[in-house]
N, C-alpha and C positions, 0 to 999 in steps of 0.2 A: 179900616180894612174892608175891603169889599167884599160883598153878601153873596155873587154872584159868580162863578169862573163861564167861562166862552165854550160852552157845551157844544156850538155849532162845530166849531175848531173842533173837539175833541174827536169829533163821529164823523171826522173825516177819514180814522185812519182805517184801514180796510179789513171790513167785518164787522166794524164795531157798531155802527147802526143795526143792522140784522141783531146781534147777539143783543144787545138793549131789548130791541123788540122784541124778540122771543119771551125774556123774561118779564116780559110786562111793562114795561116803564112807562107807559101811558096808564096804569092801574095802580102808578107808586111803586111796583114790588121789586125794585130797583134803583140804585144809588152807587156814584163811586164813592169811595171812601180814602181815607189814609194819606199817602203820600200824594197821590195826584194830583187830591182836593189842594194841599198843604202848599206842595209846589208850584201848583196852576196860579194858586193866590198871593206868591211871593214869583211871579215872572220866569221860574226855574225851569225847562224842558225836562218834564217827566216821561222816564222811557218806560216807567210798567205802569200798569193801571191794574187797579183792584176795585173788584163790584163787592157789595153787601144785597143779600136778596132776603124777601121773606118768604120765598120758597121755602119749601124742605127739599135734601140733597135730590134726594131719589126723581121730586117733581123737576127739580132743574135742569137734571139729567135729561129725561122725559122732553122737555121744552124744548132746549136745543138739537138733542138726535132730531125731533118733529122737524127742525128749521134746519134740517141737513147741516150743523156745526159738529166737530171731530168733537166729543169728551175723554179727558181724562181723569179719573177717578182719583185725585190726588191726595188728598185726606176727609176718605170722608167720615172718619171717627170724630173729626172736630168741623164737621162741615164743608170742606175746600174741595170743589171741583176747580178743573184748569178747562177754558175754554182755547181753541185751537185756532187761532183767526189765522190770514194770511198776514196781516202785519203781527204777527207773534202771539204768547201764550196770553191769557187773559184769565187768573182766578178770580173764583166768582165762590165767598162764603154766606152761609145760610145766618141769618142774625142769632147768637145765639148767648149765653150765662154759662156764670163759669156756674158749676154744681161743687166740685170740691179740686183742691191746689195742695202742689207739698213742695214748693217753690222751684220744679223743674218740669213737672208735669200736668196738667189741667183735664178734668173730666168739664162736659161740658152738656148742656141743655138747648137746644133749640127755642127760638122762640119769634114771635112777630113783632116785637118790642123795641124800635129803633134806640129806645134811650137805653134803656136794658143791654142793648149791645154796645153802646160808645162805652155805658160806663166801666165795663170789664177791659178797654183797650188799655194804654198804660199813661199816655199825656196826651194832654187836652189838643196839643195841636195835629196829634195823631186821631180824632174824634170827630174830624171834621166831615160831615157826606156832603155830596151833592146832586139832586135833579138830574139824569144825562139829557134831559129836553130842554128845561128851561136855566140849567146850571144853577139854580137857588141853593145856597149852604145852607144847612142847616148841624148849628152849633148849639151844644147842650151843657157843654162846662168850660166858657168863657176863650174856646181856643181861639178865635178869633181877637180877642186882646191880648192873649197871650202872642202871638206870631207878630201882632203889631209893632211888640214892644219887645218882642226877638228871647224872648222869658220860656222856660222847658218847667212844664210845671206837670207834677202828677195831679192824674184824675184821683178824689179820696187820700184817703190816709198815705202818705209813701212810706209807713213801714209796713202798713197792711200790703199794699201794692207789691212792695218788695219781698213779703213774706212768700205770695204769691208765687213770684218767678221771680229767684234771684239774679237773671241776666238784664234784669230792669236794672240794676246798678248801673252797670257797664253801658246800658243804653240811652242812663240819663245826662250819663258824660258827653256819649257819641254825639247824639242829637245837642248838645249842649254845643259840643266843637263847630257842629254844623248850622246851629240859629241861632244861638244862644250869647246874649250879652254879660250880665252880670247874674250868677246862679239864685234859682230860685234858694232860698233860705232853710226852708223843711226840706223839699228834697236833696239837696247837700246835706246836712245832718242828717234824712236818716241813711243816705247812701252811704256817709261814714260811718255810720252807729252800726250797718250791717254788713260790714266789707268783709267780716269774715267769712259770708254766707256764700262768699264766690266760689270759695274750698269744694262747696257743694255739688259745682257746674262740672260739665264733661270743659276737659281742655280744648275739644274742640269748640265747643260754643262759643269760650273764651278769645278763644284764636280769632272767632270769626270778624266777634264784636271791635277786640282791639284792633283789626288790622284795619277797619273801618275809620276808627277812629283817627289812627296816625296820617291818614290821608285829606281827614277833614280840614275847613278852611282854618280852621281856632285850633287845632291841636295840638301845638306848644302851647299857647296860654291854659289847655286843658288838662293836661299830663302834667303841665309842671302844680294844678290844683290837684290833682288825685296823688303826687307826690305829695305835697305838704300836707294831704290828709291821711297820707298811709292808704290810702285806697286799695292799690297795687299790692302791697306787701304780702295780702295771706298767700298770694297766687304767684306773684313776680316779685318776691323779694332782695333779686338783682339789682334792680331800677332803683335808682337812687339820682338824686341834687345833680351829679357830677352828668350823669345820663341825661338828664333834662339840658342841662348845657349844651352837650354833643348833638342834643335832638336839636335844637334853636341854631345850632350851626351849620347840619346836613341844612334843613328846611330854610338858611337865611344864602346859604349856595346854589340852592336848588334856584329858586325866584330868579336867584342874580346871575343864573347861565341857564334857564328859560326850560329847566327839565321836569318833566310832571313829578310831581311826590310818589314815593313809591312807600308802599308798607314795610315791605323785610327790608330794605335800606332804614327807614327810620326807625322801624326793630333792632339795628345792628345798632344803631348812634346810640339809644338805650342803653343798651349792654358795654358790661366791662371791656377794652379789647384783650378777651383772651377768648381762646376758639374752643376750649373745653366746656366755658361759661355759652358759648352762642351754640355749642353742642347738643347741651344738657334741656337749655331753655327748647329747640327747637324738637326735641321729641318730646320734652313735655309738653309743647300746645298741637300735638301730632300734625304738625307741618308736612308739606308733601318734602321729597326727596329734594328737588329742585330749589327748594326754600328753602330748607335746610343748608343747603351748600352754598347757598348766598348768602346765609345768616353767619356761617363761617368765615367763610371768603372775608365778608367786612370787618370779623373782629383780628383778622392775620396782617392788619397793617399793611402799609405800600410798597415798603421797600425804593433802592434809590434807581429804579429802571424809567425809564420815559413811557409818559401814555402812551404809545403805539405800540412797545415791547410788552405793557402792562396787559392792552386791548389781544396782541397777539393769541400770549399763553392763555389769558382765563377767559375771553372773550368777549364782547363791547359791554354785555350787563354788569358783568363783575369790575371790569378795568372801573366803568364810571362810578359803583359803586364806593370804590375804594379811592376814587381819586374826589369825591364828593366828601367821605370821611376824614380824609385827609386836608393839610394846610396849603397843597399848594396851589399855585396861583390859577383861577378859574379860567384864566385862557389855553389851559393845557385840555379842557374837557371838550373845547372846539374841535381839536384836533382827531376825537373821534367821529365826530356827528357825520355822517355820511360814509364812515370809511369801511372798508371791508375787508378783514386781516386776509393777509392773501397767503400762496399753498406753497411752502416749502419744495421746492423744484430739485431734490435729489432725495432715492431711497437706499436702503441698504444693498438694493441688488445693483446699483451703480456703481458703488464702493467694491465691491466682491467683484464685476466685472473689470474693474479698474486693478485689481490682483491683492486685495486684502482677503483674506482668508474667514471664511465661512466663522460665526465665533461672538462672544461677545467685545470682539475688538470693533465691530462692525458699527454696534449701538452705542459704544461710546463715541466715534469718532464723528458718527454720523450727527450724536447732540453737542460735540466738539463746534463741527462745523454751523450746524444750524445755531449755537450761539454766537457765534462768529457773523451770520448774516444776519442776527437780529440787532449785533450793536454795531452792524455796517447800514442801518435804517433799508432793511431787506433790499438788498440791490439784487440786479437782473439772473437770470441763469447763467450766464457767460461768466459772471462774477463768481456765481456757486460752484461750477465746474471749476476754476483755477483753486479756488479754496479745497475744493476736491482731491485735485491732482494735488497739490501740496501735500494735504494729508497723508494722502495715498505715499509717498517718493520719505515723507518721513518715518511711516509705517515700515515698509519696507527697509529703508537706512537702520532701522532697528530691528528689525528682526535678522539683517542679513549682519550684522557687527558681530 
């Protein structure tokens, strides 16, 4: 693995050379760190970039107001300013030790101690910094073989690690879905030994972590291991064998009609189909509203309507949702890609013009007719007018008998 990433490349993007300078990078007190280092080194186009300074917050601050950079104050109880560039935000944390953990929360100490800060990160190949001038990494607990050999391995002890912040579980999966070959061996046992400790997490953090996950490139081979280990259960005791199948089927359809993986679709495959069960789950990982109703939507089944009546009613996200859940044949999901449900061309005041009586005779006839034009594969207005007048002439033929 290579020692070095392309720093030139990196400070091309705009602001980014100024904010380096500011903070010193020609006196060392400046380094990126984490994923950029991680991705730069595995060819991946990283879109945030994260500094590590041995500033203190207050001086960092200080540095960039001097070099006219926007700040914002982001955390600074654990260090994190957000720097303001024109190609986007840039955090920039002060290097620092944990002081004391209750596995959701961390108090934390400042310090100038670059190994002192990798070693509080959570795996090695999140630990990696590097030079913004001359791109040299520098690696202090072997991440650099670890990423080689595609291995998600904790820095220290992993049940200390874990003791720490119980969302390290959940992240040694994630990351695992996303680099990881064969599980490291310690950290697998003790992520099972402490799955119960996720009871502990807000459901939000949960939410966040798994939805990350289901989209990663391994995430069937990975759910279906946090299945076999019970990992899921203290939290998602839903997810079972049968769910790991329906996962493997959305994700083995998705490839084969060319549609990006989505998270609450592969949420739904999860889950039982019953919409009480995608209910229940989607306010307990306080889901937005929106995700929630798609988390529904998938577990209510397809019904025997065509994708474009499907696309109509609930609309292209949900129609491909449920037709991705479903067995039928992947050339019906073409039939959306580009389409755009179109607007029903009569209203109630049409009907009432036409001498149906003010009333709830109006809204039935009016969703009479509009089913009538959905399983005529919506034809023209000319169409819906005579469908119209029909209604109307039989309307009337009964009220006048």
């Amino acid at each position: 693995m290579d020692r070095v990433i392309p720093a030139e490349t990196l400070r091309e993007r705009d602001g980014l050379a100024a904010l380096i300078e500011a903070l010193g990078a020609a006196q060392g007190m400046v380094r990126y760190v984490g994923g950029i280092v991680r991705d730069t080194l595995l060819g991946i186009d990283a879109a945030d970039i994260d500094l590590a300074t041995s500033h203190a917050p207050e001086d960092a601050i200080f540095a960039l107001k001097r070099a006219g950079i926007k700040v914002v104050p982001t955390g600074l109880a654990h260090g994190t300013i957000t720097a303001v560039l024109p190609s986007g935000p840039v955090e920039v944390t002060t290097l620092r030790r944990d002081v004391s953990t209750d596995g959701r929360h961390a108090v934390v100490a400042f310090t100038d101690d670059w190994r002192e800060d990798a070693a509080r990160r959570d795996f090695t190949i999140n630990a990696l910094y590097a030079d913004p001038l001359s791109g040299e990494v520098f690696d202090y607990f072997g991440g650099l073989d670890d990423l080689a050999a595609a291995r998600v391995r904790f820095i220290g002890d992993p049940l200390q690690r874990i003791a720490e912040d119980h969302l390290r579980i959940l992240r040694f999966f994630r990351f695992h879905a996303r680099f990881g070959d064969t599980p490291d061996p310690a950290g697998l046992a003790a992520c099972v030994d402490r799955a119960n400790d996720l009871m502990a997490l807000s459901r939000e953090r949960i939410a966040a972590e798994l939805l990350k996950l289901l989209v990663a490139p391994h995430a069937v081979r990975v759910i279906t291991l946090m299945v076999d280990h019970a990992v899921l259960a203290p939290v998602l005791p839903e997810i079972d064998a049968t769910g790991v199948t329906r996962l493997a089927h959305v994700a083995a359809r998705e490839a084969a009609s060319g549609i990006a993986p989505d998270p609450i679709r592969r949420l739904a495959a999860l889950l039982p189909c019953d919409t009480a069960i995608a209910e229940n789950v989607g306010a307990r990982l306080r889901l937005s509203t929106l995700a929630r109703r798609r988390l529904i939507s998938g577990a209510t089944g397809i019904g025997p309507e065509g994708p474009a009546a499907i696309g109509y009613r609930l609309g292209i996200a949900h129609a491909t949702d449920r037709l991705l859940l479903s067995d039928r044949p992947i050339d019906q999901l073409a039939m959306l890609s580009g389409w755009t449900p179109p607007t029903f061309p009569l209203s109630g005041g049409q009907l009432v013009a036409r001498g149906i009586d003010k009333g709830p005779d109006v809204a039935r006839i009016l969703r009479q007719i509009e089913g009538s034009w959905i399983a005529e594969n919506f034809p023209d207005a000319t169409r819906v007018a005579a469908l119209a007048d029909a209604a109307t002439a039989d309307w009337l033929a009964a009220r006048n008998a």
